[in-house]
N, CA, C and O atoms as a Tripos MOL2 file, in Angstrom:
@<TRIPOS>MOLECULE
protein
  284   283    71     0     0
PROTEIN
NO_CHARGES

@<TRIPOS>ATOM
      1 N         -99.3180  106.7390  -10.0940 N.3       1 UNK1
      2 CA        -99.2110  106.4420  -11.5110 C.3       1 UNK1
      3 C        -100.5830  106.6100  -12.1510 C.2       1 UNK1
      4 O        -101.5760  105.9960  -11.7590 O.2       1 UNK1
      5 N        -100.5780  107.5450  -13.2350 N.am      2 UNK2
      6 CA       -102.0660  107.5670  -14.0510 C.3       2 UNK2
      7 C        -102.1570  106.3130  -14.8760 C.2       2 UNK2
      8 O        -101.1950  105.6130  -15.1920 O.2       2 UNK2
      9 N        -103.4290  106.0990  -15.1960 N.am      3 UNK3
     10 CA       -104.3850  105.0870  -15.8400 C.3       3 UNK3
     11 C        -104.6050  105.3730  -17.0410 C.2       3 UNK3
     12 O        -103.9010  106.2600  -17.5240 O.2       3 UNK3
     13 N        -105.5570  104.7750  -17.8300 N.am      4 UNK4
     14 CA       -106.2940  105.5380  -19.1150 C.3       4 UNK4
     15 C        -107.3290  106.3170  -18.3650 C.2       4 UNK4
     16 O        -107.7920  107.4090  -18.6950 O.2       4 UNK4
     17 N        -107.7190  105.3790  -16.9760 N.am      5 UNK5
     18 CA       -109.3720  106.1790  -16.7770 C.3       5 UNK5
     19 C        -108.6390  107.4910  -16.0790 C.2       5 UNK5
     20 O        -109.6010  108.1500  -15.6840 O.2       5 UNK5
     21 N        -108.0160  107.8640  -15.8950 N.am      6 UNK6
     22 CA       -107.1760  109.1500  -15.0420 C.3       6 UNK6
     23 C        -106.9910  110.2400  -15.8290 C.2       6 UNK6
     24 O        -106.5310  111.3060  -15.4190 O.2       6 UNK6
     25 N        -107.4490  109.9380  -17.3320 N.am      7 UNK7
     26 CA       -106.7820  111.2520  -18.6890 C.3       7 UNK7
     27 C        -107.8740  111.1010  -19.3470 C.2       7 UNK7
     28 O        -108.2120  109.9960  -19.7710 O.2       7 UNK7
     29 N        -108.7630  112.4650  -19.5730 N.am      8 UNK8
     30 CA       -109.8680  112.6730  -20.1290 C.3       8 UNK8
     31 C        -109.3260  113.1680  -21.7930 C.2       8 UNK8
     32 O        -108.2040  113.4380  -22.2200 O.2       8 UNK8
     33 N        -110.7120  113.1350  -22.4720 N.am      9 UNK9
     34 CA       -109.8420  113.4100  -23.7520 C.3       9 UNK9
     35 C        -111.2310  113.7220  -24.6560 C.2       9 UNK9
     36 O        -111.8790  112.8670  -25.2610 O.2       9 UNK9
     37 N        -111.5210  115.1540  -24.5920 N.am     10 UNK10
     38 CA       -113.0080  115.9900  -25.1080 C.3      10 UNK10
     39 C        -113.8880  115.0380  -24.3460 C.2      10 UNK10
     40 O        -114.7560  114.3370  -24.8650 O.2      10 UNK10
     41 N        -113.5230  115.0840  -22.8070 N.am     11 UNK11
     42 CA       -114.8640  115.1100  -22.3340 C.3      11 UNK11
     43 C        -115.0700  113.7640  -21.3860 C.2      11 UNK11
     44 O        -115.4430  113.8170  -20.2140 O.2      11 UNK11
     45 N        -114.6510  112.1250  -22.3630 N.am     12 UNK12
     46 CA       -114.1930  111.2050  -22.6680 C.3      12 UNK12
     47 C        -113.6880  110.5080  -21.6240 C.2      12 UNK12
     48 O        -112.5560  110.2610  -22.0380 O.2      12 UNK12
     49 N        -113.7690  110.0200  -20.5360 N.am     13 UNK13
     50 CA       -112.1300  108.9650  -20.4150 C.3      13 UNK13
     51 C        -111.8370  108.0670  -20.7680 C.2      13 UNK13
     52 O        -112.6370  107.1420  -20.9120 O.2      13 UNK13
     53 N        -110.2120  107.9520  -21.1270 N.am     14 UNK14
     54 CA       -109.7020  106.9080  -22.1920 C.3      14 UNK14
     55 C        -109.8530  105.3900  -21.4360 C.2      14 UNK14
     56 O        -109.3310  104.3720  -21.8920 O.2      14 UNK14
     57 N        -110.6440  105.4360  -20.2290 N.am     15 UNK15
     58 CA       -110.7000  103.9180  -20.2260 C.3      15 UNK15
     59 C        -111.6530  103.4630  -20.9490 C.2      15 UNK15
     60 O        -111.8280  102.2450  -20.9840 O.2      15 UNK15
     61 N        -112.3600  104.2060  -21.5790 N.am     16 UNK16
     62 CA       -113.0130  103.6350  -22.9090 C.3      16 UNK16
     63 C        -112.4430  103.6570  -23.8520 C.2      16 UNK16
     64 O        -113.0860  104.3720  -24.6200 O.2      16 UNK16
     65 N        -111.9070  103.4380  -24.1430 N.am     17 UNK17
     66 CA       -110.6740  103.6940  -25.7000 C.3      17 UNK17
     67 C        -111.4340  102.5800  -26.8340 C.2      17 UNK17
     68 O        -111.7800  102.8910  -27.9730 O.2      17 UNK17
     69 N        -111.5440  101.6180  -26.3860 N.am     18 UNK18
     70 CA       -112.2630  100.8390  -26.9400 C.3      18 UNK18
     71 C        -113.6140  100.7710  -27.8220 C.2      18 UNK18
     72 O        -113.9780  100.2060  -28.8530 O.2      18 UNK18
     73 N        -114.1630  101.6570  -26.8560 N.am     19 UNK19
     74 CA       -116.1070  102.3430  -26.9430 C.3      19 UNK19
     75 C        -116.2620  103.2930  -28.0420 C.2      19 UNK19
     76 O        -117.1190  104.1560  -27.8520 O.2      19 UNK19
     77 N        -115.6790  103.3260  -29.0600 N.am     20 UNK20
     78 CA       -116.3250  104.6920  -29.5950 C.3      20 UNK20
     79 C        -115.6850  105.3500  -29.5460 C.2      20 UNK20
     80 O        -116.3870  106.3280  -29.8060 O.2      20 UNK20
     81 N        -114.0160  105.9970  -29.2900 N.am     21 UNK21
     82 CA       -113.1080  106.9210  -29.0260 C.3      21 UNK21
     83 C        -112.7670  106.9260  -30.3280 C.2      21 UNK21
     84 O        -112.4270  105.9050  -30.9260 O.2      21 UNK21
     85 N        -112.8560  108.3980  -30.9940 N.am     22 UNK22
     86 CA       -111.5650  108.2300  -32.2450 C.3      22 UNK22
     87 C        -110.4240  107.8720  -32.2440 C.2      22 UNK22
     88 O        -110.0610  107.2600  -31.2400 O.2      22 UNK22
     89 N        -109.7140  108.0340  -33.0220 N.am     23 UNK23
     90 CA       -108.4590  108.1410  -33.0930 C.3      23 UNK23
     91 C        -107.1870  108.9810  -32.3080 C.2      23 UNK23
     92 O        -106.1730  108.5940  -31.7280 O.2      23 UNK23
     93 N        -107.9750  110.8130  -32.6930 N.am     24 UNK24
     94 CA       -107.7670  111.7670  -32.1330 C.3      24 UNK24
     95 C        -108.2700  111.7970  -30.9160 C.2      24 UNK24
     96 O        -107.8140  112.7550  -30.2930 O.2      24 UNK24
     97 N        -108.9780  111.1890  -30.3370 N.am     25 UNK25
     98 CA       -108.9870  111.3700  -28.7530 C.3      25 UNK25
     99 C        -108.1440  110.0120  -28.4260 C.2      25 UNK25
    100 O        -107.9710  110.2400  -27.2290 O.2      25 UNK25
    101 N        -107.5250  108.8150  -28.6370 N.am     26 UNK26
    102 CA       -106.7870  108.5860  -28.5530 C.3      26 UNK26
    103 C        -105.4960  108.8070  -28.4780 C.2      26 UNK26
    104 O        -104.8570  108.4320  -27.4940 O.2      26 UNK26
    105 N        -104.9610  109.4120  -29.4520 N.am     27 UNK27
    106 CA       -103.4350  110.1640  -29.9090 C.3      27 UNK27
    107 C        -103.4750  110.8620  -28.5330 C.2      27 UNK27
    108 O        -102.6840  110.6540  -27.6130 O.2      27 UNK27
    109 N        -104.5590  111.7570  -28.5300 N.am     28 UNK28
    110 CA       -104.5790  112.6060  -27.3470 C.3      28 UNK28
    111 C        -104.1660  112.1330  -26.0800 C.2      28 UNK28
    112 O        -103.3980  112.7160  -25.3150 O.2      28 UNK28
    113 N        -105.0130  110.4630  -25.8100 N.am     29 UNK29
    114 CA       -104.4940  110.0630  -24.5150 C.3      29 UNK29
    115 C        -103.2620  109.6570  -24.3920 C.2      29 UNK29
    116 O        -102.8040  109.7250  -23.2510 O.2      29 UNK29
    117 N        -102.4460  109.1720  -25.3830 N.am     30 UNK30
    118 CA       -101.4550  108.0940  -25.3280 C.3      30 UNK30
    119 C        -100.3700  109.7950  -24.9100 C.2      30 UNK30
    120 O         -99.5370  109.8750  -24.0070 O.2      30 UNK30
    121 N        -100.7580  110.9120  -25.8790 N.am     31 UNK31
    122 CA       -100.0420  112.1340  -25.4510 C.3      31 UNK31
    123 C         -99.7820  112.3440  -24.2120 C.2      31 UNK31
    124 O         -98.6050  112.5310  -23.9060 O.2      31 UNK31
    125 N        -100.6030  112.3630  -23.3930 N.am     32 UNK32
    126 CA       -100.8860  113.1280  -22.4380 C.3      32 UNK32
    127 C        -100.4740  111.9730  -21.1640 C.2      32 UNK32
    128 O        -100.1070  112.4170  -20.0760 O.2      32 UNK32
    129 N        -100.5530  110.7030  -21.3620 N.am     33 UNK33
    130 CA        -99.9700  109.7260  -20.7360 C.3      33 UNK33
    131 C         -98.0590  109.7390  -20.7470 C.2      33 UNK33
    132 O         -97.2240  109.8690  -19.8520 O.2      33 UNK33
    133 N         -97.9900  109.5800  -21.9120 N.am     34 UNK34
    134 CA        -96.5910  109.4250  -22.1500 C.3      34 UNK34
    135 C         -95.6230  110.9090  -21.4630 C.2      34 UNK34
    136 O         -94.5490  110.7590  -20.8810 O.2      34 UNK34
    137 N         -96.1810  112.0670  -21.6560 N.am     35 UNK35
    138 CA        -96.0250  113.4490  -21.1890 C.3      35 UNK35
    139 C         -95.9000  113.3920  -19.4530 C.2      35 UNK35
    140 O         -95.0050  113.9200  -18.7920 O.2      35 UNK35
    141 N         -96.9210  112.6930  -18.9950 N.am     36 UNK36
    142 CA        -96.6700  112.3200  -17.6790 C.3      36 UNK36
    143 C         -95.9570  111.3020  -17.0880 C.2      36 UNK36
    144 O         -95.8390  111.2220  -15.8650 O.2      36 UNK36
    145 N         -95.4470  110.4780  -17.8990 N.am     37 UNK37
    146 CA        -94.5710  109.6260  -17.2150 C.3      37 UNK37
    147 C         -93.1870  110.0500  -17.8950 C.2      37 UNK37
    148 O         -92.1780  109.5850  -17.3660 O.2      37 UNK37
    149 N         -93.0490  110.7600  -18.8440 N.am     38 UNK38
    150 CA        -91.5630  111.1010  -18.8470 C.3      38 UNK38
    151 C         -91.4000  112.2750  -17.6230 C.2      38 UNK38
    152 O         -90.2650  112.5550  -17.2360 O.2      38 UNK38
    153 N         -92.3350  112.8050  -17.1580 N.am     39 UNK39
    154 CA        -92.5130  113.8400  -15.9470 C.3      39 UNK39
    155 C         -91.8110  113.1760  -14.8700 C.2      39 UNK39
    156 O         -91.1280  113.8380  -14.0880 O.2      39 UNK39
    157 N         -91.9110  112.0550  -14.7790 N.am     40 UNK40
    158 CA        -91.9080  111.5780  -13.4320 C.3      40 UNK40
    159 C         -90.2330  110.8400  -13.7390 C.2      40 UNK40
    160 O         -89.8880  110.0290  -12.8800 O.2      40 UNK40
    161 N         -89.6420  110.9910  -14.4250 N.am     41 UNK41
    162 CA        -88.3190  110.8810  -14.4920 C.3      41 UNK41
    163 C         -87.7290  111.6720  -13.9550 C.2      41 UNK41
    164 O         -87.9360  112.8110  -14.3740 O.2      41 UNK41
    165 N         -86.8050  111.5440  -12.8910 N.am     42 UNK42
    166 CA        -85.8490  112.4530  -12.3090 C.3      42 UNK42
    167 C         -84.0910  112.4920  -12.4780 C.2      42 UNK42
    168 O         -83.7050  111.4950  -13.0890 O.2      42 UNK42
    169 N         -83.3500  113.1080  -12.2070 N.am     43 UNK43
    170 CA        -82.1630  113.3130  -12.2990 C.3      43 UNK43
    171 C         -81.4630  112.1730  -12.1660 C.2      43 UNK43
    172 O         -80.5270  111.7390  -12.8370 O.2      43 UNK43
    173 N         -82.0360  111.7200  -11.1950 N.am     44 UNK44
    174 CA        -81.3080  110.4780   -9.9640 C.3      44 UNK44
    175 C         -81.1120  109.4700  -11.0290 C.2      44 UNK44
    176 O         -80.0550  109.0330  -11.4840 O.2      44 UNK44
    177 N         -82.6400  109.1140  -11.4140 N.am     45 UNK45
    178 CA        -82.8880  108.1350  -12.4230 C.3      45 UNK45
    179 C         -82.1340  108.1460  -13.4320 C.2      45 UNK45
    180 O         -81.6290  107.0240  -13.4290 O.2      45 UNK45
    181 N         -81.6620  108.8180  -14.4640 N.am     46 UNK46
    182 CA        -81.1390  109.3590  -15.5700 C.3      46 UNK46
    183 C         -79.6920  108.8940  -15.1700 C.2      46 UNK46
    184 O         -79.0510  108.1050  -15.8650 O.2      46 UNK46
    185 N         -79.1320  109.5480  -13.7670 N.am     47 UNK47
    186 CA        -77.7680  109.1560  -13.3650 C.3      47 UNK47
    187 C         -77.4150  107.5570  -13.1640 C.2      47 UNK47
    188 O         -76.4930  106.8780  -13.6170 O.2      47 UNK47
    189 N         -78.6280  107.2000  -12.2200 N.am     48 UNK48
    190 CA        -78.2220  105.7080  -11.9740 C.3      48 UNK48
    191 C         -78.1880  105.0710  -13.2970 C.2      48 UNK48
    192 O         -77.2040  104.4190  -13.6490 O.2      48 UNK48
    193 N         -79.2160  105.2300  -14.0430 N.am     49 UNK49
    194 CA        -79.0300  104.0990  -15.9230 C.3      49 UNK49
    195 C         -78.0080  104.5960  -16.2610 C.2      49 UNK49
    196 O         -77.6900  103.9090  -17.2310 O.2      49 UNK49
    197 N         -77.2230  105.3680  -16.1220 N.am     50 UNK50
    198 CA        -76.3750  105.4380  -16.9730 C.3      50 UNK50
    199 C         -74.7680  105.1550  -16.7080 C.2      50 UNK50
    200 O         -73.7860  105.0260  -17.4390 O.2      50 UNK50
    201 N         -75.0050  105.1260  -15.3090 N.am     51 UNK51
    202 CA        -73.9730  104.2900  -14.2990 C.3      51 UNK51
    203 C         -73.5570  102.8920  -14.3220 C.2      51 UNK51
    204 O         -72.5250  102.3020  -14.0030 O.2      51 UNK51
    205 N         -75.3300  102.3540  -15.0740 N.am     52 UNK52
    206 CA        -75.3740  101.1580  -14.7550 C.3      52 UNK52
    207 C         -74.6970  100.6410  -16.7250 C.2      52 UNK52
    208 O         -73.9420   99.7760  -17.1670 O.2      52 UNK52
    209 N         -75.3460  101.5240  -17.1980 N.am     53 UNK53
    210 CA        -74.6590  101.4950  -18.6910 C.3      53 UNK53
    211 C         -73.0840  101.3780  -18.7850 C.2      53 UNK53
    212 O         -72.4960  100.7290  -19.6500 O.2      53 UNK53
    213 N         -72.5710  101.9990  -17.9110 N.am     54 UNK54
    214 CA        -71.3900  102.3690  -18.1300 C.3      54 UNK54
    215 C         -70.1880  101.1340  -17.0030 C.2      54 UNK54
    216 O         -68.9610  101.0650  -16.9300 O.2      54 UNK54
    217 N         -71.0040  100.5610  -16.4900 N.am     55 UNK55
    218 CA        -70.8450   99.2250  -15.5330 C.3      55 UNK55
    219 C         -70.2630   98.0870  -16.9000 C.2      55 UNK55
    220 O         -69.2240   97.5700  -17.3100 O.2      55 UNK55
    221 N         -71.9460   98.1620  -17.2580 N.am     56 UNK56
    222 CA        -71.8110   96.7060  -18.3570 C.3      56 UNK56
    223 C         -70.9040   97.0180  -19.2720 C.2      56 UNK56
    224 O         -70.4530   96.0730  -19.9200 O.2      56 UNK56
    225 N         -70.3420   98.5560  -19.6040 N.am     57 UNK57
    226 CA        -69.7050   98.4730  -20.9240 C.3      57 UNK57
    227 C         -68.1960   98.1250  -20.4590 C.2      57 UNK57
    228 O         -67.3570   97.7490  -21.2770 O.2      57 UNK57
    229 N         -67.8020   98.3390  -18.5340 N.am     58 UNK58
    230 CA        -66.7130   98.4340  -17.9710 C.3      58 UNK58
    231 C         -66.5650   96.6270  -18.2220 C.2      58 UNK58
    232 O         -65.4600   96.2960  -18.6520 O.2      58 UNK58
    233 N         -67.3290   95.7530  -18.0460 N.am     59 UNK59
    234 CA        -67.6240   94.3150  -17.8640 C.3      59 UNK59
    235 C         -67.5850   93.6010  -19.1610 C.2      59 UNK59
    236 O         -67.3550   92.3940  -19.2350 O.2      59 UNK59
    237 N         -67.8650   94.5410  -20.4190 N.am     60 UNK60
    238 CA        -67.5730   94.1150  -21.5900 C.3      60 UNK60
    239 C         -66.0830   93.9360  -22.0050 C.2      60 UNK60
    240 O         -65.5160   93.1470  -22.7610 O.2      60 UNK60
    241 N         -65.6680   94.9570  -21.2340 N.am     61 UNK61
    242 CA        -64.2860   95.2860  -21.9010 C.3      61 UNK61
    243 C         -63.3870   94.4250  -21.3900 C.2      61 UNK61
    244 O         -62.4550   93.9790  -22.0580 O.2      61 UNK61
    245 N         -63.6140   94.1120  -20.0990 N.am     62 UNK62
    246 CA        -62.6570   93.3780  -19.1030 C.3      62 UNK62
    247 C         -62.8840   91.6570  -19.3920 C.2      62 UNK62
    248 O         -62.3050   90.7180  -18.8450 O.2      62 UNK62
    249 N         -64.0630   91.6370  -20.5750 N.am     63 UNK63
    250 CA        -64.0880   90.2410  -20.7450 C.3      63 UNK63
    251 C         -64.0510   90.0920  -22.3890 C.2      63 UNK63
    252 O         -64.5520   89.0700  -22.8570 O.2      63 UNK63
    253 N         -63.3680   91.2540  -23.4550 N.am     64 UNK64
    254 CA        -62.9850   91.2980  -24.3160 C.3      64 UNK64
    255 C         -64.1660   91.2540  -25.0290 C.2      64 UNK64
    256 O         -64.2850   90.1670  -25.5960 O.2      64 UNK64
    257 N         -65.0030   91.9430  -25.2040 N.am     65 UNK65
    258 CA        -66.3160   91.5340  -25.3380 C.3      65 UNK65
    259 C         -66.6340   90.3520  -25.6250 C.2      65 UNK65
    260 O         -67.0070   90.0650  -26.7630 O.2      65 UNK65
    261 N         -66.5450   89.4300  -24.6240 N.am     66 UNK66
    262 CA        -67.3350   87.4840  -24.6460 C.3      66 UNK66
    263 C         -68.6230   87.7230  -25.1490 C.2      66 UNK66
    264 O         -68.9830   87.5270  -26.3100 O.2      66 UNK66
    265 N         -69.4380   88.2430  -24.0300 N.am     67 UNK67
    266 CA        -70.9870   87.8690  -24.0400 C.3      67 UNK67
    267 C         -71.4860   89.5590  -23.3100 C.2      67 UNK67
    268 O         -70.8980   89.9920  -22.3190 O.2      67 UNK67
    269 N         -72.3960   90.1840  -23.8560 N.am     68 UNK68
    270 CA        -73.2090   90.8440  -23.1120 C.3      68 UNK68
    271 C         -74.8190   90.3490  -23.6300 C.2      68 UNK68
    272 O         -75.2980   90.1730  -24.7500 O.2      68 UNK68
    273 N         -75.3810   90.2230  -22.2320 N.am     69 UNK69
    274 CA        -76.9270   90.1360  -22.2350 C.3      69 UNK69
    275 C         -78.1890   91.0850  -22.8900 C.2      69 UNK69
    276 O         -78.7530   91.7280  -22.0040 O.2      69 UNK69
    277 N         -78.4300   91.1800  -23.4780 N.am     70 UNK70
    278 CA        -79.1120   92.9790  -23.7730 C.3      70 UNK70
    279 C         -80.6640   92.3110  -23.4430 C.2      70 UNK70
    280 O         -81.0490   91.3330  -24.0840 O.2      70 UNK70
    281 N         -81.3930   92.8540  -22.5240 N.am     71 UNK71
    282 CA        -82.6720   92.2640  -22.6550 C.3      71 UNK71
    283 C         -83.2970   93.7330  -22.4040 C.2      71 UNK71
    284 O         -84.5180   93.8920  -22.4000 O.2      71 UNK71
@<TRIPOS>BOND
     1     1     2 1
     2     2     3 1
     3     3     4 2
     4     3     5 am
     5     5     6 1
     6     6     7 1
     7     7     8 2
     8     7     9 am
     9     9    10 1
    10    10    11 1
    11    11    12 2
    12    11    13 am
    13    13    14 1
    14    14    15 1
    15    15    16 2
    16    15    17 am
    17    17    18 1
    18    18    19 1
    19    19    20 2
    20    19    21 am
    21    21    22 1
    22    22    23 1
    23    23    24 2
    24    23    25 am
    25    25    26 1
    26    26    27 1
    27    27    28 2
    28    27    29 am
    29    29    30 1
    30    30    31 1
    31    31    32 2
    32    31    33 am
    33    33    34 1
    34    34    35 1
    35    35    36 2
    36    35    37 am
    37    37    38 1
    38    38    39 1
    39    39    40 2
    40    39    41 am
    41    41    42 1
    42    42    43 1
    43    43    44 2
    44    43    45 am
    45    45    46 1
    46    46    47 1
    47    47    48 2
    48    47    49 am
    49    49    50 1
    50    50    51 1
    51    51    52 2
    52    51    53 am
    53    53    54 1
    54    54    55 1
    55    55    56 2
    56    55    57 am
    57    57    58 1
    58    58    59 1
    59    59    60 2
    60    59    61 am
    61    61    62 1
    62    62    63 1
    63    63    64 2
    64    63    65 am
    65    65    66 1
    66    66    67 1
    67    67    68 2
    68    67    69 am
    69    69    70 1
    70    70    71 1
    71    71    72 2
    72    71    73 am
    73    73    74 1
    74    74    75 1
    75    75    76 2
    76    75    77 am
    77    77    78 1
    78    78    79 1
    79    79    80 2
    80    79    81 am
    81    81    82 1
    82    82    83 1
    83    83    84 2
    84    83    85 am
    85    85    86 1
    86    86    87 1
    87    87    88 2
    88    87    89 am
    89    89    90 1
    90    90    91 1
    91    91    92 2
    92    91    93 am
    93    93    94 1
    94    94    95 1
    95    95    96 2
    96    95    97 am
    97    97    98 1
    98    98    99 1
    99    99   100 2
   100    99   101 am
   101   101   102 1
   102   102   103 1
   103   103   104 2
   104   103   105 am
   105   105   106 1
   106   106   107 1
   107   107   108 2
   108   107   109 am
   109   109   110 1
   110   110   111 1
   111   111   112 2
   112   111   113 am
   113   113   114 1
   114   114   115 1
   115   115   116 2
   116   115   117 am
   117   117   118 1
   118   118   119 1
   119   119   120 2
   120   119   121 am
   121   121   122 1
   122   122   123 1
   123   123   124 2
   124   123   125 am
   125   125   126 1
   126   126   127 1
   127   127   128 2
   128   127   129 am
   129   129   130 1
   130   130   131 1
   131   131   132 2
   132   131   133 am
   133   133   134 1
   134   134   135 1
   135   135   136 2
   136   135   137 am
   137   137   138 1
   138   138   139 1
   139   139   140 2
   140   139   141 am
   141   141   142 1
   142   142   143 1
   143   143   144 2
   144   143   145 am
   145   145   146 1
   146   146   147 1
   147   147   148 2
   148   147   149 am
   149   149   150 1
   150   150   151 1
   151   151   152 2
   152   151   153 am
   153   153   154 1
   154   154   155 1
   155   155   156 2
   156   155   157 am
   157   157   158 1
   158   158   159 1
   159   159   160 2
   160   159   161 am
   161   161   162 1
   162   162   163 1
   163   163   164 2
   164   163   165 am
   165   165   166 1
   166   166   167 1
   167   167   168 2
   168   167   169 am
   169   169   170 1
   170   170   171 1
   171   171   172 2
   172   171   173 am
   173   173   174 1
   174   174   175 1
   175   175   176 2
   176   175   177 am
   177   177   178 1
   178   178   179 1
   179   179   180 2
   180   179   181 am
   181   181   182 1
   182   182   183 1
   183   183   184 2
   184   183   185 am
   185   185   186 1
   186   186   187 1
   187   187   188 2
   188   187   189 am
   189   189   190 1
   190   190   191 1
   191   191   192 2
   192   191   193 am
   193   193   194 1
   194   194   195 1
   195   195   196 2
   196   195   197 am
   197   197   198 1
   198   198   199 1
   199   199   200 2
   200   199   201 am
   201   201   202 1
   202   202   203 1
   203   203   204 2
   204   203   205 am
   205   205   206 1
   206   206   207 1
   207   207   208 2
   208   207   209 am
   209   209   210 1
   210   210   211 1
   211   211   212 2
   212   211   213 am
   213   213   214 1
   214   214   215 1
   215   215   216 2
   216   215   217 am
   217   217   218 1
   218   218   219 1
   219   219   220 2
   220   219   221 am
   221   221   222 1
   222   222   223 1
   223   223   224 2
   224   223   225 am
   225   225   226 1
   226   226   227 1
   227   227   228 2
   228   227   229 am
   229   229   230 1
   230   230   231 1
   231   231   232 2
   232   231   233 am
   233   233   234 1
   234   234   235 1
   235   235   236 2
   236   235   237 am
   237   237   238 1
   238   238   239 1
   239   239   240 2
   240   239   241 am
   241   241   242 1
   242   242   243 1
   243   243   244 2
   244   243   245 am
   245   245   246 1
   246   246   247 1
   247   247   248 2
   248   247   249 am
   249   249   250 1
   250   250   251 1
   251   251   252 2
   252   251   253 am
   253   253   254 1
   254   254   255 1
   255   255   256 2
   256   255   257 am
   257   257   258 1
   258   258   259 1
   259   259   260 2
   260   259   261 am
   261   261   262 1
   262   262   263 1
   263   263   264 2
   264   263   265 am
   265   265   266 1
   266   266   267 1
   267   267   268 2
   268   267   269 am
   269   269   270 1
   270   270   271 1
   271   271   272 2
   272   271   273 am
   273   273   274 1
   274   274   275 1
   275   275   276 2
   276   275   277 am
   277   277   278 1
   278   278   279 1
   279   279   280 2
   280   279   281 am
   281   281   282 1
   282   282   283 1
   283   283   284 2
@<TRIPOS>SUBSTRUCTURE
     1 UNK1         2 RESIDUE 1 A UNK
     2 UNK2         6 RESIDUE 1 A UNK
     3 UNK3        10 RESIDUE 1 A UNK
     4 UNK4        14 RESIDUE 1 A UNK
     5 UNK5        18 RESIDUE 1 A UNK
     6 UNK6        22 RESIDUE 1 A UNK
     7 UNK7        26 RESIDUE 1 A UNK
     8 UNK8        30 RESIDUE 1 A UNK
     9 UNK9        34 RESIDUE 1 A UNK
    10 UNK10       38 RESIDUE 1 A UNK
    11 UNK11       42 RESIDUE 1 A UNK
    12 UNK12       46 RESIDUE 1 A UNK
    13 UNK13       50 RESIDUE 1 A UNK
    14 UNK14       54 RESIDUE 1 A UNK
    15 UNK15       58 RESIDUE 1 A UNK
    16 UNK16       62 RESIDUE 1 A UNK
    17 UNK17       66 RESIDUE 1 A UNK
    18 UNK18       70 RESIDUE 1 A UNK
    19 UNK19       74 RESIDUE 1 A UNK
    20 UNK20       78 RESIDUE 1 A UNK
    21 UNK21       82 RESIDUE 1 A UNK
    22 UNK22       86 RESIDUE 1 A UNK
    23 UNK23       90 RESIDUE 1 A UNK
    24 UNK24       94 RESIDUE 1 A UNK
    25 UNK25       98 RESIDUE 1 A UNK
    26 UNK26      102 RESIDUE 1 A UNK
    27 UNK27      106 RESIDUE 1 A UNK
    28 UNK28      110 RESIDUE 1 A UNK
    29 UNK29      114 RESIDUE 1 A UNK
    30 UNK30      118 RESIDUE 1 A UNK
    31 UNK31      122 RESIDUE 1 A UNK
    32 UNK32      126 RESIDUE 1 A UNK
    33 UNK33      130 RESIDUE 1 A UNK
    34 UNK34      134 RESIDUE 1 A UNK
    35 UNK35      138 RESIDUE 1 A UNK
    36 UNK36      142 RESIDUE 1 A UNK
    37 UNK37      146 RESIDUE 1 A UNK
    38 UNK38      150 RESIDUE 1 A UNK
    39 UNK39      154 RESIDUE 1 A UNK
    40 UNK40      158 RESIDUE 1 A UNK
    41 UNK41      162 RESIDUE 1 A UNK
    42 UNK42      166 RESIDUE 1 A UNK
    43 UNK43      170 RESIDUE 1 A UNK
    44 UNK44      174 RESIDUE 1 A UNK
    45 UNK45      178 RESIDUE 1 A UNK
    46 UNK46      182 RESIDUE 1 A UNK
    47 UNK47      186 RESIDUE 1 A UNK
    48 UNK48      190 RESIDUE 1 A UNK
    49 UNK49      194 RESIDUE 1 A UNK
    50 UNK50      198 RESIDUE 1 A UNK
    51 UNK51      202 RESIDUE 1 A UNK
    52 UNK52      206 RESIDUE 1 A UNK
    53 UNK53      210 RESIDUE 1 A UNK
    54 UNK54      214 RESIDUE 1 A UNK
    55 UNK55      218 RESIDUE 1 A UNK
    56 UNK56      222 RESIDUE 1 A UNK
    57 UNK57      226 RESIDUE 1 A UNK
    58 UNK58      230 RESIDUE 1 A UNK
    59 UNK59      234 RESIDUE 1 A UNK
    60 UNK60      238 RESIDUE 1 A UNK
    61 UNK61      242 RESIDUE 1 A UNK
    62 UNK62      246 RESIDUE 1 A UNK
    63 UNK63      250 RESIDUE 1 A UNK
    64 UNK64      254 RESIDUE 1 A UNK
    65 UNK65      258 RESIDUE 1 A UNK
    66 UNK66      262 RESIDUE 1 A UNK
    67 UNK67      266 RESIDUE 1 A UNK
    68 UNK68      270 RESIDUE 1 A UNK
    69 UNK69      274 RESIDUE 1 A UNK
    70 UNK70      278 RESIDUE 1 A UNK
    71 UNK71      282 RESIDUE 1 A UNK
């Protein structure tokens, strides 16, 4: 899993974000972070949430919709 200090940004690493980073080398990191962790989403993943979506909505129904939890 990358860090801030793991994504450079003109030069920069964003574990200084704090120090003196613009804005734009910010935007940049949060880019380039977020870009890599939707990377690391796979098929599997995508299948199981939506299995599991389709669980609670089976559990809604069978209890007339009482109560679902959403957290």
């Amino acid at each position: 899993m990358r860090r801030w200090g793991d994504v450079h940004a003109g030069g920069e690493s964003c574990a200084h974000a704090g120090e003196g980073v613009t804005l734009e080398q910010l935007h940049h990191c949060l880019s380039v972070l977020i870009t890599l962790s939707i990377e690391t989403v796979t098929r599997d993943m995508i299948q199981k949430t939506w299995q599991e979506i389709e669980f609670r909505l089976d559990v809604s129904r069978a209890t007339n919709g009482a109560h679902i939890e959403m957290y």
